[in-house]
MARFI-937492 format. One record per residue (C-alpha): residue number from 1; residue in three letters; chain; x, y, z. Coordinates in steps of 0.2 Angstrom, whole numbers, padded with zeros to 4 digits, m for minus. Last residue first. Example, Ala and Ser with C-alpha at 12.3 -4.5 7.8 and 13.67 -1.06 7.14 Angstrom:
2
REC  semi  rose  fido  u  v  w
REC  2  SER  A  0068  m0005  0036 $
REC  1  ALA  A  0062  m0022  0039 $
//
This chain:
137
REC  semi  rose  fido  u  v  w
REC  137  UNK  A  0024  0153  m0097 $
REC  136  UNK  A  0037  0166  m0092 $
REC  135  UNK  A  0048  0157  m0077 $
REC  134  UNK  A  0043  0164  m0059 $
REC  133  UNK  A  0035  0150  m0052 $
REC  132  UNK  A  0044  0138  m0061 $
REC  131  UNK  A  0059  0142  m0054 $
REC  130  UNK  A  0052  0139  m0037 $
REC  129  UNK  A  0046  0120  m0042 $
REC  128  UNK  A  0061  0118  m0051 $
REC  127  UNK  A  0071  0122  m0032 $
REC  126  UNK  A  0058  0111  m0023 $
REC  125  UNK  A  0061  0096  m0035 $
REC  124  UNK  A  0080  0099  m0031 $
REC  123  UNK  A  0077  0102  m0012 $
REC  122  UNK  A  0065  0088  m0012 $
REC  121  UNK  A  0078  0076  m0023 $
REC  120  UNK  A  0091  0080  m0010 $
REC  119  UNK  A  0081  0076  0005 $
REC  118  UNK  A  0077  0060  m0002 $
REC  117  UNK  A  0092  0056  m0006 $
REC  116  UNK  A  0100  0061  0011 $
REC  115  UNK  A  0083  0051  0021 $
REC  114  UNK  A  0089  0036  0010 $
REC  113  UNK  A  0106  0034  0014 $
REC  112  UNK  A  0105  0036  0032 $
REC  111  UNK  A  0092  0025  0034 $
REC  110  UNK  A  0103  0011  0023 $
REC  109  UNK  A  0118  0015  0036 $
REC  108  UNK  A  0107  0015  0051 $
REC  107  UNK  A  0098  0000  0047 $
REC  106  UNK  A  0080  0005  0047 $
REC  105  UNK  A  0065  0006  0059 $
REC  104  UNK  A  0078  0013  0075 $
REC  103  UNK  A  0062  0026  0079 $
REC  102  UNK  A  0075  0040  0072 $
REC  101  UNK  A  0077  0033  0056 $
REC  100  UNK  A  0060  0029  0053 $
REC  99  UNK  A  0055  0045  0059 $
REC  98  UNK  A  0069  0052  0046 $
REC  97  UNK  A  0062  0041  0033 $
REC  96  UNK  A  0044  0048  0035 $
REC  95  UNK  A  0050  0067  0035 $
REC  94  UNK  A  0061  0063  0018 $
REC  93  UNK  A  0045  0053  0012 $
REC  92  UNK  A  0034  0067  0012 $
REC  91  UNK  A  0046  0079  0004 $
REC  90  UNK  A  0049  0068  m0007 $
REC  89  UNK  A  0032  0064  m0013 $
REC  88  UNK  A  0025  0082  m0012 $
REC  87  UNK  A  0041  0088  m0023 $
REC  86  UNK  A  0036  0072  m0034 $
REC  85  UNK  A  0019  0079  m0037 $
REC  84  UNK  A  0024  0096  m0038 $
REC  83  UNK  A  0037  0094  m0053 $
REC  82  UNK  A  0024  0081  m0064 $
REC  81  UNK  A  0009  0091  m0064 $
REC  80  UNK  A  0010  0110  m0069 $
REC  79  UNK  A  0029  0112  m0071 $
REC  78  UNK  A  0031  0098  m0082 $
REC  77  UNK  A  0016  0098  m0091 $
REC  76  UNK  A  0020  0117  m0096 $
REC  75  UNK  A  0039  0111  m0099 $
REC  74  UNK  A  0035  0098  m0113 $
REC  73  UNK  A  0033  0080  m0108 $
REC  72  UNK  A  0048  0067  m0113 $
REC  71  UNK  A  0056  0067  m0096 $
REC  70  UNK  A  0036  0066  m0086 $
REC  69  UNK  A  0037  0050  m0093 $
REC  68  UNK  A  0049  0043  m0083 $
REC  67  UNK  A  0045  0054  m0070 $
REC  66  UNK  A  0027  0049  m0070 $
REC  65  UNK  A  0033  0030  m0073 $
REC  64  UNK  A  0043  0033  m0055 $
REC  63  UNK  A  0027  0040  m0047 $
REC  62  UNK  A  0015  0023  m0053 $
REC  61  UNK  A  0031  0013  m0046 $
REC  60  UNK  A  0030  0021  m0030 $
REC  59  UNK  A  0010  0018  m0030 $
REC  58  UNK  A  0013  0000  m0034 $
REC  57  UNK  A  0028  m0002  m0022 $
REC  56  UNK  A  0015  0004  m0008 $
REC  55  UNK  A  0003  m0008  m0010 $
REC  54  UNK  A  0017  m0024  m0011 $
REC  53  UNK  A  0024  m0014  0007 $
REC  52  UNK  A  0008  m0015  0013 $
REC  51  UNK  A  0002  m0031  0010 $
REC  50  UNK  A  0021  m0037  0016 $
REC  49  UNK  A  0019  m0030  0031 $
REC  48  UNK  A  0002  m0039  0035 $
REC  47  UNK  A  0010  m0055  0030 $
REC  46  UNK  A  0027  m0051  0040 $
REC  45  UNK  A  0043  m0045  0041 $
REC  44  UNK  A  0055  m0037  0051 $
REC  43  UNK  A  0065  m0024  0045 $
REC  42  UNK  A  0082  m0021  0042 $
REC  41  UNK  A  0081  m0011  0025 $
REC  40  UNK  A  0089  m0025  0015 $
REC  39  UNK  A  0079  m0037  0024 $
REC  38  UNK  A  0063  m0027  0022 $
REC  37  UNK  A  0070  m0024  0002 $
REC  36  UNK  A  0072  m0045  m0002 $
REC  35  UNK  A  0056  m0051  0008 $
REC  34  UNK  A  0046  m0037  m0005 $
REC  33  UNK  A  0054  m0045  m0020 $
REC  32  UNK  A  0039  m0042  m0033 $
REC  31  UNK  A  0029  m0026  m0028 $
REC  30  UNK  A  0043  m0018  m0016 $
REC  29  UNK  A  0055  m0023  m0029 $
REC  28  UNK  A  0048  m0015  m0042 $
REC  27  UNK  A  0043  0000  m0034 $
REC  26  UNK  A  0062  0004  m0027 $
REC  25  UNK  A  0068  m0001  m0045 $
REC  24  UNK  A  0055  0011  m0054 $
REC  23  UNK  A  0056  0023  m0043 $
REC  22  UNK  A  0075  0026  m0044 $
REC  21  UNK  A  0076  0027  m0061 $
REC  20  UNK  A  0061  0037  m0063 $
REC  19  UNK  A  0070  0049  m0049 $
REC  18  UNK  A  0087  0048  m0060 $
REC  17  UNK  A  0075  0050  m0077 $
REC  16  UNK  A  0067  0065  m0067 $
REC  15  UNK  A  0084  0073  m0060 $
REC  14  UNK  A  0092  0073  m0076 $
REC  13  UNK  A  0077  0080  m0084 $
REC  12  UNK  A  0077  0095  m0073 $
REC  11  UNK  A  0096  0097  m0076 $
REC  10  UNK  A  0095  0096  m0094 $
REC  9  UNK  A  0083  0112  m0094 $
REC  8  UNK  A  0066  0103  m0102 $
REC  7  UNK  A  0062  0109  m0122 $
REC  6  UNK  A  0050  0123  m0123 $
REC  5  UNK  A  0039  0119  m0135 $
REC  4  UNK  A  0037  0128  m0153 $
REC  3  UNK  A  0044  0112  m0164 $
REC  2  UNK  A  0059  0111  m0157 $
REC  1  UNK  A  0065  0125  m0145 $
//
């Protein structure tokens, strides 16, 4: 405790500064070298797709600045905003990349790659989420 608030279990803010990390990077190049991730991920490109892609890198940013920020938040903030927002996230991308994977979007051994992280980081952000559920406020 500093101050009278709950300082963040190292592992939670581990994972957010590794998930902000990740964010940032992935959202970054999505929004500013959108050719350079398609062909990194083995997809095909095009005007449409790039739209898209530029959109979503915004919003992927957006999450990875919560993380980042989420880092330096007490745990009530935490708990209540950051953790089951990125739990949705990654759960919903895990589902999306193994689609992706499965429909033959990706190159296997970036698909691959992707869907284990971000199964990893639902099951981590799930497990907080849990935790927190039964954690004295």
């Amino acid at each position: 405790m500093t101050n009278g608030l709950p300082l963040l279990p190292r592992t939670l803010k581990a994972v957010l500064v590794l998930s902000a990390i990740v964010l940032i990077a992935l959202g970054g190049g999505l929004v500013f070298a959108s050719h350079w991730i398609a062909r990194l991920y083995g997809a095909s490109e095009s005007i449409s797709g790039t739209n898209a892609s530029q959109t979503a890198g915004a919003a992927i940013l957006a999450l990875g600045i919560l993380a980042w920020i989420g880092a330096r938040q007490e745990m009530r903030v935490v708990r209540a905003a950051v953790v089951p927002i990125l739990f949705v996230w990654f759960l919903l991308k895990s589902i999306v990349a193994y689609l992706g994977l499965a429909a033959g979007v990706f190159q296997v051994s970036v698909g691959k790659t992707v869907f284990a992280f971000d199964v990893l980081l639902t099951i981590a952000y799930g497990y907080f989420l849990v935790v927190g559920l039964f954690d004295k406020p």
